[in-house]
N, C-alpha and C positions, 0 to 999 in steps of 0.2 A: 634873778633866777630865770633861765628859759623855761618857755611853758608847754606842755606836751609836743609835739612832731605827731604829723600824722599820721606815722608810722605805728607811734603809741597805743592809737583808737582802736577801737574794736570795730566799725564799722571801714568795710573796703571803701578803699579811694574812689573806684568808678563802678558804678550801678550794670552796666555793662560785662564789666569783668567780674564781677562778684556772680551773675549770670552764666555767664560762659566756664567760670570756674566753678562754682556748685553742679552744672550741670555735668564736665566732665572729671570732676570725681565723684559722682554719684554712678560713674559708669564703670572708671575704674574702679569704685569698690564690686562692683557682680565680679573682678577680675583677679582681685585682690589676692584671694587663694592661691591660684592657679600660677600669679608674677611671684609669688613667695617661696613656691615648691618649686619652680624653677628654678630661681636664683639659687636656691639651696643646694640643689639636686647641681647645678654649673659647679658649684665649689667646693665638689668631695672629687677626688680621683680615685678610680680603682683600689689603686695600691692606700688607698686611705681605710678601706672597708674590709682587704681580706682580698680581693677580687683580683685574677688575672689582667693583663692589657693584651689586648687579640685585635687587630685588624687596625683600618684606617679610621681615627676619630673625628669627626668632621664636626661636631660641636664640644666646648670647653665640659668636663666634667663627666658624672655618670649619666648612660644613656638611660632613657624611661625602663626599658625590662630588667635593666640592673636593679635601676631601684626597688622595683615592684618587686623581684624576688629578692630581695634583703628583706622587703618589706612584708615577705610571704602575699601579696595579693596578686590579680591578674594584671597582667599588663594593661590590656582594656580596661577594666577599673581605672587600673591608676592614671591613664592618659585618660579618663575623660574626669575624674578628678581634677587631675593639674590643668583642664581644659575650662573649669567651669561649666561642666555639662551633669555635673552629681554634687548633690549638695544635702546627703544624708548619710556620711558616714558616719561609721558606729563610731565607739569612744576607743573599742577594743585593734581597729581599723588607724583611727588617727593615732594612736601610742607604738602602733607598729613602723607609722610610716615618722614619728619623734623619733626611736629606738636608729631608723634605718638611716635617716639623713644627718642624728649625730646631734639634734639639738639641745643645745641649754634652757636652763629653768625657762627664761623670759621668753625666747623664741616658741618654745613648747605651748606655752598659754597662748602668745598671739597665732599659735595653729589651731588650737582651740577654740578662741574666738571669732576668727575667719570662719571654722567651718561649722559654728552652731549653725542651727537652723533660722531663717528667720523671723518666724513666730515663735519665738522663744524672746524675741530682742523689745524689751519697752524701749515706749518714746520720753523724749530726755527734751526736747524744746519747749515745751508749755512755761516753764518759770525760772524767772533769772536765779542763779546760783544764791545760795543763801549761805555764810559762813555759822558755823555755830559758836553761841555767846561764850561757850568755856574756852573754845578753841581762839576766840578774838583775848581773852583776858589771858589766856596762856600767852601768847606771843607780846604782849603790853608787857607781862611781867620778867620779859626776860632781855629787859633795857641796854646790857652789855653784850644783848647777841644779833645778831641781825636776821629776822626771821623773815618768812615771805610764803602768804598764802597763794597756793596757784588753784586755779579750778582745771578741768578736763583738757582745757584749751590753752593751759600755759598761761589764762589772760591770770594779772593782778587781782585778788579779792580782797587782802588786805595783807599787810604792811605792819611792821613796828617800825620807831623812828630810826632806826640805825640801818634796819633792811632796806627802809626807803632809800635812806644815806649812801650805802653802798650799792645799789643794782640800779638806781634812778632817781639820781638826785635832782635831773632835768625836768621831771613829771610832776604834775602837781599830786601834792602826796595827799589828797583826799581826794584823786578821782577815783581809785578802787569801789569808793560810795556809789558810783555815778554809772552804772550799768552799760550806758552806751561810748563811755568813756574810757572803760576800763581798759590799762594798759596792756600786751602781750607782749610776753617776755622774748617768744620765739618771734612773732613778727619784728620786734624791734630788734633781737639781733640779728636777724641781714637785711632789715630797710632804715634801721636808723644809725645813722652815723656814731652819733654819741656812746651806744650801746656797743657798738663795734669796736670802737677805740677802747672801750673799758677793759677788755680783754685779753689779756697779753696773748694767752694761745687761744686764737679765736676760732681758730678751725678745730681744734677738741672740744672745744664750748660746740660750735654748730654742728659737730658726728652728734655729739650727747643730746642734743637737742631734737635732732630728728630722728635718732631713734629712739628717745623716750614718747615722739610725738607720733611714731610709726604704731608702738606699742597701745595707745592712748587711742587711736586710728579704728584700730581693730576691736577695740573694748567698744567704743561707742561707736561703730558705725552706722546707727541711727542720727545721731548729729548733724543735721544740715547745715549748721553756724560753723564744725569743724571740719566737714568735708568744702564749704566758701573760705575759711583761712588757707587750704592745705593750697586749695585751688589759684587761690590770690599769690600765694610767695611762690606756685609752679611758676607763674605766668612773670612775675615781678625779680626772681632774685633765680637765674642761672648757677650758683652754687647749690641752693637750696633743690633746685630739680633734681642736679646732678647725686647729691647726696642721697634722695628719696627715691631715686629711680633703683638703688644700689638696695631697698629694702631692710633697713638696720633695722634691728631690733635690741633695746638694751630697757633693762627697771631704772637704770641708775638710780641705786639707794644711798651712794656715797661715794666719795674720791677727794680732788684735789682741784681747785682752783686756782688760777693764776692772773690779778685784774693788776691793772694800770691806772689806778684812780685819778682823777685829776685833782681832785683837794689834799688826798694823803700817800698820795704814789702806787709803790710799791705791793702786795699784798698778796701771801701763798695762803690760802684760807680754807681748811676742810668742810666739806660740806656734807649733810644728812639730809635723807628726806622719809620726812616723817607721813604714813597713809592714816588715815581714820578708818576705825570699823565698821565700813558703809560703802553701798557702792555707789558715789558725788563719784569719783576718781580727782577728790581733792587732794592736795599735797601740801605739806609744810615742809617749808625749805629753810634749813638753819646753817648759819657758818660759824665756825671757831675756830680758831690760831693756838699756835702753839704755845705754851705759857711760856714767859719771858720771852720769845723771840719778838724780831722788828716788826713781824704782821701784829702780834700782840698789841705791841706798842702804838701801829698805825690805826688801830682799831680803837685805842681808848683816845687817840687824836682826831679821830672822828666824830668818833661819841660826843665830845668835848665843841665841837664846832659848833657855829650856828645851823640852826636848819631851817628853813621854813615848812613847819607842820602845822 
């Protein structure tokens, strides 16, 4: 069996860059807002809102005073909003400017998030994540499922043997124990190979991935450990910029899978993901097949295999 890839760890490859990237997203979070309402505001057209087209448009989408008046507030306001230059809007304010730009459930909360205040925000680094004992015995006893605890950061917390099985078979499957060890799921899919190949649609895997890690972004932007990952695969993995630069936003609470295993092939595998009632922003990630079909079947061929656990 290979044994983790660097990639795997949770600590950055170079002390330098782990430096230079915490530093500059800890900038671009003051910015966060403002890159969000934009992008947003670039991707309604007129004719999307109700709203005439009049004159020469010289940037993609609705201009600032459009929006502001959908949004009922002042143009001033809202440009120094989207500017990061106000960072106490009301609730009645931010539901005006969800309502104007068209947003969904998940985008709506990460507007939310961005523009609490922030002395309202705890600090979240003091102590390494801790799984809970019913939550470790839940995922043990569900042998023919393949389960997978993630913490805030995507990293591994813990594993039943079949989730090990199927998401990293490559990893030793009890560093999730091992704090500075611990696997991440999003670093490894765009810096590790193995992780890459597992995936037959890898570029739907990586949209889902960073905009579940956009959303996660916004929730804990106190996080210093997440704002040094976000900063490490900027600087590291050119797809991954390109996708974050684009500001997704998704919960993904469920859908569809598609891996390329190397011990049992093939494998279309639904997946859920289950939150707890707490705010860890921990996730249990479970997948199931279809009864009788071949992922079914490649799943109980799995199960059935050696593992080293």
């Amino acid at each position: 069996m290979t044994g983790p890839t660097n990639a795997s760890s949770t600590s950055p490859a170079s002390t330098t860059q782990a430096r230079t990237a915490q530093a500059s997203t800890a900038q671009a979070g003051s910015t966060a807002l403002g890159d969000f309402l934009r992008i947003r505001r670039s991707g309604l057209q007129p004719e999307d809102v109700g709203l005439p087209t009049y004159g020469v448009r010289r940037v993609p989408g609705l201009r600032r005073e459009e929006l502001a008046l959908l949004a009922g507030v002042s143009m001033t306001y809202y440009t120094r909003l989207e500017q990061g230059l106000s960072n106490n809007a009301s609730p009645a304010v931010l539901e005006a400017i969800t309502r104007a730009l068209r947003l969904n459930e998940a985008e709506r909360a990460h507007l939310m998030d961005l523009a609490a205040p922030a002395p309202t925000r705890r600090r979240r680094n003091a102590k390494p994540d801790r799984v809970r004992p019913g939550t470790l015995r839940l995922i043990d006893s569900l042998a023919g499922t393949p389960a997978v605890v993630l913490g805030r950061r995507s990293e591994v917390l813990a594993w039943n043997v079949l989730g090990h099985a199927l998401v990293a078979s490559h990893v030793d499957f009890e560093s999730p124990d091992r704090p500075a060890e611990r696997p991440n799921l999003t670093r490894m899919l765009f810096l590790d190979a193995h992780t890459r190949d597992l995936y037959a649609r890898w570029g739907e895997e990586a949209a889902r991935a960073v905009a579940s890690l956009r959303l996660l972004a916004g929730r804990f932007d106190d996080d210093q450990h997440l704002h040094a990952l976000i900063g490490e695969l900027t600087l590291n993995s050119a797809e991954f910029a390109r996708l974050w630069a684009k500001h997704p936003v998704d919960i993904c609470r469920s859908g569809l899978k598609y891996f390329d295993h190397p011990t049992v092939g093939s494998l279309e595998l639904h997946f859920e993901v289950l939150t707890p009632p707490d705010d860890s922003g921990h996730r249990i990630l479970m997948y199931t097949a279809e009864p009788d079909s071949p992922s079914a079947a490649a799943l109980q061929l799995l199960q059935s295999a050696p593992h080293w656990s």
